[in-house]
DONU-20178 format. One record per atom (N, C-alpha, C): residue number from 1; residue in three letters; z, y, x. Coordinates in steps of 0.02 Angstrom, whole numbers, plus 50000, padded with zeros to 5 digits. Each point is the difference from the previous one (the first is absolute). Layout:
<rs>
{seq=NUM&type=ALA&Z=Z&Y=Y&X=X} .
...
</rs>
This chain:
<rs>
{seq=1&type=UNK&Z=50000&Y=49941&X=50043} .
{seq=1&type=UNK&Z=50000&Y=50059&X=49957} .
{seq=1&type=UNK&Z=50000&Y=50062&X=50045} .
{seq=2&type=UNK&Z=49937&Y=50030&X=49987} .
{seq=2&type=UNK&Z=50000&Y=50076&X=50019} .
{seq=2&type=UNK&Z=50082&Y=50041&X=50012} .
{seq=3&type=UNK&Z=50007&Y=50055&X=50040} .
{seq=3&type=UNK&Z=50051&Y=50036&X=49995} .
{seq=3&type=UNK&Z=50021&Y=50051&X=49943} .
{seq=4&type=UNK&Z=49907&Y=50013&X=49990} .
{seq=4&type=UNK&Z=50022&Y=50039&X=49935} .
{seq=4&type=UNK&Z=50011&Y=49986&X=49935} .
{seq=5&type=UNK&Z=49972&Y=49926&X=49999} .
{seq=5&type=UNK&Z=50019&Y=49961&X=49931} .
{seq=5&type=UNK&Z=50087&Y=49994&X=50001} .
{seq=6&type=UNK&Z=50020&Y=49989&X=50061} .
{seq=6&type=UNK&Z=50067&Y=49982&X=49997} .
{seq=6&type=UNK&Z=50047&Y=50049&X=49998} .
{seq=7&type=UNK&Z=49971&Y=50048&X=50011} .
{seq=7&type=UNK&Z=50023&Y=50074&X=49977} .
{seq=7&type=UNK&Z=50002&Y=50016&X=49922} .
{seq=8&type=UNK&Z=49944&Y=49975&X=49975} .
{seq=8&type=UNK&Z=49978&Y=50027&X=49952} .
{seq=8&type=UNK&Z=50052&Y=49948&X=49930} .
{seq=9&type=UNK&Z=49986&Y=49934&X=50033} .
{seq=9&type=UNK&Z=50054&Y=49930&X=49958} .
{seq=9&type=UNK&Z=50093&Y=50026&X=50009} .
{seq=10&type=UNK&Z=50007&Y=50043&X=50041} .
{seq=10&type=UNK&Z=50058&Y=50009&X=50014} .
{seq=10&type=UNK&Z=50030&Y=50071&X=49957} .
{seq=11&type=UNK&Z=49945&Y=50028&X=49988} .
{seq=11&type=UNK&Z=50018&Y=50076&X=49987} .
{seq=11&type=UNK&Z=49988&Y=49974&X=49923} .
{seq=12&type=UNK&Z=49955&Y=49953&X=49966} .
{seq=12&type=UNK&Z=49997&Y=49978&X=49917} .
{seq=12&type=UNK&Z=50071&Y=49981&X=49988} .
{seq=13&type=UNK&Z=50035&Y=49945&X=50040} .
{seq=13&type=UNK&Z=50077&Y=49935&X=50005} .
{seq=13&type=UNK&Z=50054&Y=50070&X=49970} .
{seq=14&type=UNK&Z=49999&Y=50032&X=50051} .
{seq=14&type=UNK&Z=50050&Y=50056&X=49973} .
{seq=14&type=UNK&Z=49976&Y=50052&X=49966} .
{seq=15&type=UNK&Z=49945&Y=50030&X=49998} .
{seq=15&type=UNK&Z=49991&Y=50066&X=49932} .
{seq=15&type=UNK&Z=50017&Y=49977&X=49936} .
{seq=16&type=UNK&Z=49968&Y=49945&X=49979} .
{seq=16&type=UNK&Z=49997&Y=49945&X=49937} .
{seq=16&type=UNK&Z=50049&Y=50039&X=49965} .
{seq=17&type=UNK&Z=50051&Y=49933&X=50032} .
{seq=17&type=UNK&Z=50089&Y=50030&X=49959} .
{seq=17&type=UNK&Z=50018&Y=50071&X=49985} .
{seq=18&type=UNK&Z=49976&Y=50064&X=50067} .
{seq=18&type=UNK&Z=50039&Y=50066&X=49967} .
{seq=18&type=UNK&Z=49935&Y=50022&X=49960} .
{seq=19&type=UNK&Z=49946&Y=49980&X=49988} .
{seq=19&type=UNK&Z=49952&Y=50042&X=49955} .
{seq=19&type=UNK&Z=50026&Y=49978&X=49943} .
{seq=20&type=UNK&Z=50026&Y=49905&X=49971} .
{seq=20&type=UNK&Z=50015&Y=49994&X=49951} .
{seq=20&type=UNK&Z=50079&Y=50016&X=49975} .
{seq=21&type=UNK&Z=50020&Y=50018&X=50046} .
{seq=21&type=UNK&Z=50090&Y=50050&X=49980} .
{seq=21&type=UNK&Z=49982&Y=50057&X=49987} .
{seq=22&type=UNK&Z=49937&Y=50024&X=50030} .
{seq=22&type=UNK&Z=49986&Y=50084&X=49970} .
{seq=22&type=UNK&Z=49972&Y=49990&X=49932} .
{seq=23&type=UNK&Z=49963&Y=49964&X=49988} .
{seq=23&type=UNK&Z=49981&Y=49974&X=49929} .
{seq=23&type=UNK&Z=50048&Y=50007&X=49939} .
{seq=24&type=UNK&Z=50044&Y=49968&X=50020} .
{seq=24&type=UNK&Z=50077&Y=49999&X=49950} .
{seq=24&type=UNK&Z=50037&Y=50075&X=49990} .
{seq=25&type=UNK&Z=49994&Y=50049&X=50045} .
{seq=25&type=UNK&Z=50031&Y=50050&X=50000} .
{seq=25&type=UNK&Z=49943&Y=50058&X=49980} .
{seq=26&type=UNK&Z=49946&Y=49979&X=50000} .
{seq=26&type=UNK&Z=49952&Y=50059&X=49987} .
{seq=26&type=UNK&Z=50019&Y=50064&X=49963} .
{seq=27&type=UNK&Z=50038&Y=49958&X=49964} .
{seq=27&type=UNK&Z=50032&Y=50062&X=49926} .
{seq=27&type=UNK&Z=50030&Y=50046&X=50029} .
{seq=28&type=UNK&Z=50029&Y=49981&X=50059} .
{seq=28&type=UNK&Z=50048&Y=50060&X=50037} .
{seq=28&type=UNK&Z=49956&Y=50063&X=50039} .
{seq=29&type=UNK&Z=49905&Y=49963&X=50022} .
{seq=29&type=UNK&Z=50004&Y=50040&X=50033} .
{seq=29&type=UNK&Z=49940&Y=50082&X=49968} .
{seq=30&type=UNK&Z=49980&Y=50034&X=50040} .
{seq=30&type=UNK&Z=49973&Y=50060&X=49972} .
{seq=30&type=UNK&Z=49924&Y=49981&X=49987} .
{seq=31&type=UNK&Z=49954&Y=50036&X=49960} .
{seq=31&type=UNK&Z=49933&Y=49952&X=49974} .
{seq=31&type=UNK&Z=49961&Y=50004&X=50054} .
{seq=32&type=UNK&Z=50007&Y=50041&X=50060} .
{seq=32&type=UNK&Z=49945&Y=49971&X=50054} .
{seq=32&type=UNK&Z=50011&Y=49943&X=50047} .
{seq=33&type=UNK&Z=50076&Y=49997&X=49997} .
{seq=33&type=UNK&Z=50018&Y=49954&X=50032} .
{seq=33&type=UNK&Z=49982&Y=49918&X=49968} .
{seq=34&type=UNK&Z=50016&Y=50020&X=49940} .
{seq=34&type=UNK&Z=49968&Y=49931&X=49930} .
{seq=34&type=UNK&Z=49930&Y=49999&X=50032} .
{seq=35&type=UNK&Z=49967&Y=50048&X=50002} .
{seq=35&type=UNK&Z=49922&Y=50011&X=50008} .
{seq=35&type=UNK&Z=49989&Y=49947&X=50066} .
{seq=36&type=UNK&Z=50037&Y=50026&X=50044} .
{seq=36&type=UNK&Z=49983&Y=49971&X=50064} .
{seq=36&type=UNK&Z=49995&Y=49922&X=50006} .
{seq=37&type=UNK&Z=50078&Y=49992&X=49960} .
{seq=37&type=UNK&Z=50023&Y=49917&X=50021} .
{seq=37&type=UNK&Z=49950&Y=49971&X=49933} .
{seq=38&type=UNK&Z=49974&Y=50006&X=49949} .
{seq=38&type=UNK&Z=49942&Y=49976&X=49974} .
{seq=38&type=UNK&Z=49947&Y=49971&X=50031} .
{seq=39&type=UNK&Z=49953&Y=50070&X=50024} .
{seq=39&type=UNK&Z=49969&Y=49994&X=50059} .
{seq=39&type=UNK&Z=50001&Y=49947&X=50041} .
{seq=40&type=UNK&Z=50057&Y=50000&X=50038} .
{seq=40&type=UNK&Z=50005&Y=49932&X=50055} .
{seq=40&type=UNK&Z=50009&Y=49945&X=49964} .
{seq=41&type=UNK&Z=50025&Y=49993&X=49946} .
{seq=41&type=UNK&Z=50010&Y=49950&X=49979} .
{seq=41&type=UNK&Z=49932&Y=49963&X=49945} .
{seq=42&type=UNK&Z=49950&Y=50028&X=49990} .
{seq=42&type=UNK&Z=49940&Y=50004&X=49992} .
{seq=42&type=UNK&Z=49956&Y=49974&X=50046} .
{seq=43&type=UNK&Z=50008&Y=50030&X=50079} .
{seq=43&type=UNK&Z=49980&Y=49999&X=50032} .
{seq=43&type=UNK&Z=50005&Y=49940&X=50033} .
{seq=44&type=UNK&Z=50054&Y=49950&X=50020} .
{seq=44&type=UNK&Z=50043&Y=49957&X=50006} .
{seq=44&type=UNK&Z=49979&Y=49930&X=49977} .
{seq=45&type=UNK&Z=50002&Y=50031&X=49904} .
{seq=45&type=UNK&Z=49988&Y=49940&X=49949} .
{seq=45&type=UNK&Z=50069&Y=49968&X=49999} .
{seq=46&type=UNK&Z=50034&Y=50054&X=49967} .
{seq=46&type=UNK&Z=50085&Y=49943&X=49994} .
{seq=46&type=UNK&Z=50014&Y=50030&X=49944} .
{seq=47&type=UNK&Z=49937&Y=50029&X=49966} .
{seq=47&type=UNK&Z=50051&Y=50012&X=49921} .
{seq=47&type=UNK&Z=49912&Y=49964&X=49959} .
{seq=48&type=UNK&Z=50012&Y=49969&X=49951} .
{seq=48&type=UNK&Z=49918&Y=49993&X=49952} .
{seq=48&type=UNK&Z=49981&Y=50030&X=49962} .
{seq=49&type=UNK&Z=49944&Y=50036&X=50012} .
{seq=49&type=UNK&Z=49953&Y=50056&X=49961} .
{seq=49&type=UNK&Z=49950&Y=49940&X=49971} .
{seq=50&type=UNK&Z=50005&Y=49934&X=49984} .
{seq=50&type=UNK&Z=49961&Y=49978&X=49965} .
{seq=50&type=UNK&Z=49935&Y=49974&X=50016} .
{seq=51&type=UNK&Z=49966&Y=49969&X=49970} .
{seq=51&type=UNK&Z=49936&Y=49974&X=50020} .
{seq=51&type=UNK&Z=49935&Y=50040&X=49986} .
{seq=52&type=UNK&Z=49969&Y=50043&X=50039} .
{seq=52&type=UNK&Z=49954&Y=50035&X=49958} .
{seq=52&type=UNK&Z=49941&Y=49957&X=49969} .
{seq=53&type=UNK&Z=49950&Y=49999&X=49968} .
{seq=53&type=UNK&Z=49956&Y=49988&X=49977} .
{seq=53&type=UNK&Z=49942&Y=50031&X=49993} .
{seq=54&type=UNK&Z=49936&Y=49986&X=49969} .
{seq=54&type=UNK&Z=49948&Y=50026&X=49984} .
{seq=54&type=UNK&Z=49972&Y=50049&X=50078} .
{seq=55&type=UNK&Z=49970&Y=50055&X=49949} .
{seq=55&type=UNK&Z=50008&Y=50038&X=50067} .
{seq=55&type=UNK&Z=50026&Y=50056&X=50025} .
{seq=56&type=UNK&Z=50065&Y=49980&X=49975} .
{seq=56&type=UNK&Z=50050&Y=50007&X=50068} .
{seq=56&type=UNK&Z=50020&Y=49976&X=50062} .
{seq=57&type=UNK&Z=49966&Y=49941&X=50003} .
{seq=57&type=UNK&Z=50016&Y=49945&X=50058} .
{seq=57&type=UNK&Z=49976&Y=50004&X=50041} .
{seq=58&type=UNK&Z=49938&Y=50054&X=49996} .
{seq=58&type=UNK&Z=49947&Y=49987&X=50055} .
{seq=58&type=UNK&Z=49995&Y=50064&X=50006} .
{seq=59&type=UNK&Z=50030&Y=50062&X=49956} .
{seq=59&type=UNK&Z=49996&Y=50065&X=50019} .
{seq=59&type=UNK&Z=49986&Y=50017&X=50093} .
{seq=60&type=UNK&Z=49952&Y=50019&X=50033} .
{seq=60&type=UNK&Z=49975&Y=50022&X=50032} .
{seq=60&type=UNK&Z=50041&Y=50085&X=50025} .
{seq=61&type=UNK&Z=49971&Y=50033&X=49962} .
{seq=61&type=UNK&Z=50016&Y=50088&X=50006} .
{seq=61&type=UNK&Z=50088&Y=50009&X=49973} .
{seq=62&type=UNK&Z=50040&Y=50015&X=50042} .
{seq=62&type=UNK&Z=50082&Y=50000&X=49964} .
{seq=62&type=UNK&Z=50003&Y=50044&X=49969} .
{seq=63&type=UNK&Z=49968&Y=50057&X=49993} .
{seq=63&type=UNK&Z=49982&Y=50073&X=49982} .
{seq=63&type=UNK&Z=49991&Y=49997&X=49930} .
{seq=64&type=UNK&Z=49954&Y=49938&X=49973} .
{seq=64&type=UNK&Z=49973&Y=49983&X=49918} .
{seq=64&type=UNK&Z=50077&Y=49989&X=49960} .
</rs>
């Protein structure tokens, strides 16, 4: 394994847990900060936005 994979497997092992403790407390925090940890957690794929379909699935342009 690459160094940076093992960087990269090491830095997922521990973010995991405090992204999903920030999850639980969201309510506490201010809406950009909500904004943000969404975001990563979007970004991530540790919360489910669902299965898209049709064509949405293949949307091309993110802009549409």
């Amino acid at each position: 394994m690459s160094l940076n994979r093992s960087a990269e497997q090491t830095y997922r092992q521990w973010s995991t847990p405090i992204l999903l403790e920030l999850k639980e407390r969201e309510h506490e925090m201010d809406p950009s900060d909500r904004q943000a940890l969404q975001n990563v957690l979007l970004e991530r794929r540790l919360i489910n936005t669902g299965n898209p379909t049709g064509s949405e699935r293949r949307k091309t342009d993110p802009a549409s």
